[in-house]
NUTI-532546 format. One record per residue (C-alpha): residue in one letter; z, y, x. Coordinates in steps of 0.25 Angstrom, whole numbers, plus 5000, padded with zeros to 4 digits. Each point is the difference from the previous one (the first is absolute). Example, Ala and Ser with C-alpha at 12.3 -4.5 7.8 and 13.67 -1.06 7.14 Angstrom:
<atoms>
A503149825049 S499850145006 
</atoms>
This chain:
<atoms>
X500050005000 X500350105011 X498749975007 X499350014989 X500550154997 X499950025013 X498649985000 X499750074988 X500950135005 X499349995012 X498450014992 X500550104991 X500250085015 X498749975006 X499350044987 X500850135001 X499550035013 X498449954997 X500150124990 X500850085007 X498849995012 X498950004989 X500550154995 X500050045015 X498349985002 X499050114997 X498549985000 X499350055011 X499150114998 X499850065014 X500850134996 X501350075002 X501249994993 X500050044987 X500450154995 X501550024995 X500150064989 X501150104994 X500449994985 X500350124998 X498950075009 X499150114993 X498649924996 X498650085000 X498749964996 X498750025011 X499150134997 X498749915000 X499150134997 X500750065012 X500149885010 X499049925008 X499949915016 X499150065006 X499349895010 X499050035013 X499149885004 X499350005014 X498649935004 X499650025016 X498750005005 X499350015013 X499950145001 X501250064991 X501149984990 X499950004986 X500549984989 X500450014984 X501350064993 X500450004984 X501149984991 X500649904991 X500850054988 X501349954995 X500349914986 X501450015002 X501350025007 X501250044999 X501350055010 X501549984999 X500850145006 X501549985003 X500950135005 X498750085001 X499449905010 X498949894997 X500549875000 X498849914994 X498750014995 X498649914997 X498750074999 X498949904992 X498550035006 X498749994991 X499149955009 X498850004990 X500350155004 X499650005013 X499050115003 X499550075014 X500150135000 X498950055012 X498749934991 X500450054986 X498950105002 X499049895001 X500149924988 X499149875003 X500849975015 X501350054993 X499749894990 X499749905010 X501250025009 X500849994988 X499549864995 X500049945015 X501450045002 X500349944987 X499549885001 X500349875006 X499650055013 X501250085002 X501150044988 X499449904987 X500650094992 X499549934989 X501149885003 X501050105007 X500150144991 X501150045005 X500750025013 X501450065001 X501050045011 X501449974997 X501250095008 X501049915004 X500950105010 X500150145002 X500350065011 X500450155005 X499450045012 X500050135008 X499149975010 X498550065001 X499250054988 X500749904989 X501350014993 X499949854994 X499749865005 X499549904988 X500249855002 X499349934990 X499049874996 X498550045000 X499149924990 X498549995000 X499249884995 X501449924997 X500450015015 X501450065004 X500350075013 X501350065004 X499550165001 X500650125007 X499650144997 X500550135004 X500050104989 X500550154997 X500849974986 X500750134991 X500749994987 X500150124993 X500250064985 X499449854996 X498949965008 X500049925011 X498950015010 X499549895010 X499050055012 X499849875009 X499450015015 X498749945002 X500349875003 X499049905006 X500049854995 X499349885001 X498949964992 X499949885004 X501549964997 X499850034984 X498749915000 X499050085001 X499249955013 X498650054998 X499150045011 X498550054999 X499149975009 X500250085013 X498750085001 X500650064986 X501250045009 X501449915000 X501050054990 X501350005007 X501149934995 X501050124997 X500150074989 X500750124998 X500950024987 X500850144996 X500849994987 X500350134992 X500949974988 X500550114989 X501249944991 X500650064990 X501449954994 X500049954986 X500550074989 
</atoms>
């Protein structure tokens, strides 16, 4: 009798412990940590008419560099604020908004570019819509021309990477404002591995983001 409940003592442990470890595991998505956030930290809402990433994209030929530069506006986002100082905050991309900016004064290439880089060649934006970059620390900083480092995931075409951009954040009478520095990535990590061929000129593998975010708090 003493063995026997010895024994069953002793499963009931193990299965404690089994789900103990079970609740421990996160999936891996390649990303940081994720953001905290504060119950009772003021919540606004992403001005998408007043917000966009900018993006620069880079071909080298022979003889010079060159290259194409546009926007991509936002679907949605929002930002936590605690003690007047940002604490959290998602931005939502809409990739089937991705426009370059230095052809939209000739429609037929504009319209080219547009539906290349939309494609599966590069973003297969009809698969992946959206991208979003999700801040998972904030840090003050008084060094240089930024006051703020942002730690966060960066998500395109359903691959994660831990991200790190410095940025010039305020919050005032409501509005929170987010001015990232032009940040280099690589393409190549988010999936997007296209190359043309080189007498077209090889397009490099960075790409430069800058993220400008207006939130407003919620009435």
């Amino acid at each position: 009798m003493k063995k026997r409940l010895f024994s069953i003592v002793f499963s009931m442990f193990l299965g404690a412990l089994v789900m103990i470890s079970c609740k421990k595991e996160k999936p891996v998505s390649g990303g940081s940590d994720e953001a905290v956030i504060s119950k009772d930290g003021a919540q606004f809402t992403v001005d998408t008419l007043n917000s966009k990433v900018e993006w620069k994209g880079y071909k080298i030929f022979k003889s010079e560099n060159t290259g194409h530069f546009g926007t991509i506006k936002f679907e949605s986002g929002d930002v936590t604020v605690k003690d007047s100082r940002l604490e959290s905050g998602k931005f939502v991309a809409d990739m089937t908004s991705l426009t370059s900016e230095d052809l939209k004064n000739d429609a037929p290439q504009l319209e080219k570019l547009n539906n290349h880089l939309k494609s599966n060649d590069f973003f297969e934006v009809e698969k992946f819509p959206t991208a979003s970059f999700e801040v998972t620390k904030v840090t003050p900083s008084a060094e240089g021309d930024y006051n703020t480092i942002l730690d966060g995931n960066l998500t395109i075409k359903g691959i994660t990477k831990p991200v790190q951009f410095k940025a010039n954040v305020s919050v005032n009478d409501g509005v929170v404002s987010i001015a990232t520095e032009p940040k280099d990535i690589s393409r190549e990590e988010f999936g997007v591995t296209f190359q043309s061929p080189v007498e077209n000129g090889v397009i490099k593998d960075e790409i430069t983001l800058q993220i400008n975010v207006k939130a407003l708090e919620k009435k």
